[in-house]
C-alpha positions in Angstrom: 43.5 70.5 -34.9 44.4 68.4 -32.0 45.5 64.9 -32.6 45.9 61.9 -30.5 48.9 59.8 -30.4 47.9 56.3 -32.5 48.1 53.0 -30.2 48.9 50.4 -32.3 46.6 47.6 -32.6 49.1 45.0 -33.8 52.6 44.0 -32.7 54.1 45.0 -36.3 52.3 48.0 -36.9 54.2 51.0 -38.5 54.7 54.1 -35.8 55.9 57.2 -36.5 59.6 57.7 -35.1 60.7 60.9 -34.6 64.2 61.7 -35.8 65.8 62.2 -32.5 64.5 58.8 -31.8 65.5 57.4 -34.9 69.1 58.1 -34.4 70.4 56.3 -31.3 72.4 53.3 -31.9 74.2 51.3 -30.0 73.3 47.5 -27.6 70.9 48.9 -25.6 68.5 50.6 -28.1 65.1 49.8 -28.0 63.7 52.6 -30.2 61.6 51.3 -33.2 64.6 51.8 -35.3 66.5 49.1 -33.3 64.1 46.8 -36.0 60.8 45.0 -36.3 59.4 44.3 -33.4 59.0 40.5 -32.9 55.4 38.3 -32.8 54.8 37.1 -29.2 55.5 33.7 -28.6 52.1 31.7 -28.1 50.7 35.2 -27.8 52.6 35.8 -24.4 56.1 35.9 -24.8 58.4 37.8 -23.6 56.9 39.1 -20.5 58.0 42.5 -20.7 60.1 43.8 -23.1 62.9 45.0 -21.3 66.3 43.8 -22.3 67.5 45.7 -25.9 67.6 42.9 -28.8 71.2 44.1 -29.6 72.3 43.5 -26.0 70.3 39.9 -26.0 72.5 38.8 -29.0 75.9 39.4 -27.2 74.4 37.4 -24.6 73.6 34.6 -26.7 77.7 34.0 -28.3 78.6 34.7 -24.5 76.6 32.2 -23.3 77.4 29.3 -26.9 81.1 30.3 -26.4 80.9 30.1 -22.4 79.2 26.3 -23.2 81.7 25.0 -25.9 84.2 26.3 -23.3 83.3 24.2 -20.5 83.0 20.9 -23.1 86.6 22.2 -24.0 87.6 22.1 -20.5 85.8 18.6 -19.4 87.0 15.5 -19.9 86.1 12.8 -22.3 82.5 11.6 -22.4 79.3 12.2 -23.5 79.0 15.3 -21.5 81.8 17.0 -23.0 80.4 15.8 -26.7 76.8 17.4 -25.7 78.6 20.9 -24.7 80.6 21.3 -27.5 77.2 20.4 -29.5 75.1 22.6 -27.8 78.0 25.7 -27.8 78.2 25.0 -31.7 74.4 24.9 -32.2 74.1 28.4 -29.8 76.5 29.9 -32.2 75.4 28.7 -35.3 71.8 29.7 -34.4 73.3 32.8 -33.5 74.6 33.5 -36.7 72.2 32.3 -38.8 69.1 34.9 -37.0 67.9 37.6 -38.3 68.8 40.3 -36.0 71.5 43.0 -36.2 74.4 41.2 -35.0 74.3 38.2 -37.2 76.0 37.4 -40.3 73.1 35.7 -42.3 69.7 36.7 -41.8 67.9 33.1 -42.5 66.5 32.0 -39.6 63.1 34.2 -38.0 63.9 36.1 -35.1 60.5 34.3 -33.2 61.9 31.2 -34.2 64.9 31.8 -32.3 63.5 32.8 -29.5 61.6 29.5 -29.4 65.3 28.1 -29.6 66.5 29.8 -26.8 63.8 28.2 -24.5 64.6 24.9 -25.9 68.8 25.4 -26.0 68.7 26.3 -22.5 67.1 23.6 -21.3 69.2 21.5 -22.7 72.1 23.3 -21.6 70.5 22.8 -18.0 69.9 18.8 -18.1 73.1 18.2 -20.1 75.3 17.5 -17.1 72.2 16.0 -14.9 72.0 13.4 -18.0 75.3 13.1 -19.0 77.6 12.4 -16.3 78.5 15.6 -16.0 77.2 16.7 -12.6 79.3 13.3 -10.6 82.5 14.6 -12.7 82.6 18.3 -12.3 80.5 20.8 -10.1 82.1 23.5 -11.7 81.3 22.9 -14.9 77.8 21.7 -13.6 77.0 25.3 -12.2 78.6 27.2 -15.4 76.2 25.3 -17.7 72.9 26.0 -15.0 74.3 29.6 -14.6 74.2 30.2 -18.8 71.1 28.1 -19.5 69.2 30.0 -16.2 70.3 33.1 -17.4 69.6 32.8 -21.0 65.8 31.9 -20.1 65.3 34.7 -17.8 66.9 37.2 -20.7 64.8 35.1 -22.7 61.5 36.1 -21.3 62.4 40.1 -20.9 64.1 40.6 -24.4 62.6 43.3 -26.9 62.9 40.6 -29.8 63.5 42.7 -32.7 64.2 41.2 -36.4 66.1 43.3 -39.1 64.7 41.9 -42.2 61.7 40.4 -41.1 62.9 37.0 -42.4 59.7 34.2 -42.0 59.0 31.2 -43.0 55.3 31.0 -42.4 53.3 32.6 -44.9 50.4 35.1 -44.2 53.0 36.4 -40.9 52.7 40.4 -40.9 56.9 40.5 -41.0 57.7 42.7 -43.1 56.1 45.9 -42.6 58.4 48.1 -44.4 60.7 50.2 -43.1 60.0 51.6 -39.5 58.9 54.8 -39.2 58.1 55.1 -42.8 
């Protein structure tokens, strides 16, 4: 009997995952055992699922701790105030989210991705509204650079949750485990 491989109809869906498949590990997995595959954001995002969700979340304490770094480094003012803010916000976020590098698995891994949109941006305008950008160039293009960055990784990462955390109810999250 000759059987056709199942297209699934719905982001979540259970697949089959061969063994072989099932165990890789390591930051650039993207097999379904890397977790639960995340809702698209207003149906649409990511773009294309390209960047592994354990690589995305290095990324994201890079990019908090690269932030707070440059407040650190800046002088006194509102700008340095909103970087240390927004690095402590990236990194709390960061280990609040249900993914695989995180220590507490509260906040929805769709929810953070919203986040990321909105964290960036502000990481982007911070030293346009803040003073920043007349005071230092350098730590002008270092907060661009991370908040540009993070938005583009944003928009090609296979969003994955662990747990399938949500606080919605009626979300398919938690399908079980994957593969089952």
């Amino acid at each position: 009997m000759e059987t056709t491989p199942h297209e699934p109809k719905h982001p979540r869906e259970l697949v089959h995952v061969p063994v072989s498949v099932s165990d890789r590990k390591g930051l650039l997995d993207k097999s379904a055992a890397a977790g639960i595959p995340a809702m698209p954001l207003l149906g649409k995002l990511p773009l294309r699922r390209l960047i592994p969700q354990n690589l995305h979340s290095v990324l994201d304490y890079q990019g908090a701790l690269t932030v707070a770094g440059v407040g650190l480094l800046s002088g006194p003012g509102a700008f340095r105030t909103a970087s240390l803010v927004l690095g402590g916000s990236g990194l709390g976020v960061s280990l609040l989210t249900d993914y695989r590098l995180s220590l507490f698995k509260l906040i929805p891994i769709e929810v953070h991705e919203a986040i990321d949109y909105v964290w960036s941006l502000g990481v982007i305008a911070a030293p346009f509204l803040l003073g920043g950008a007349r005071r230092s160039r350098w730590a002008t293009w270092v907060n661009v650079l991370v908040g540009a960055s993070t938005i583009v990784a944003s928009l090609f990462t296979d969003y994955r949750a662990q747990r399938g955390v949500q606080w919605v109810q009626g979300q398919p999250t938690d399908l079980g485990p994957v593969g089952g």
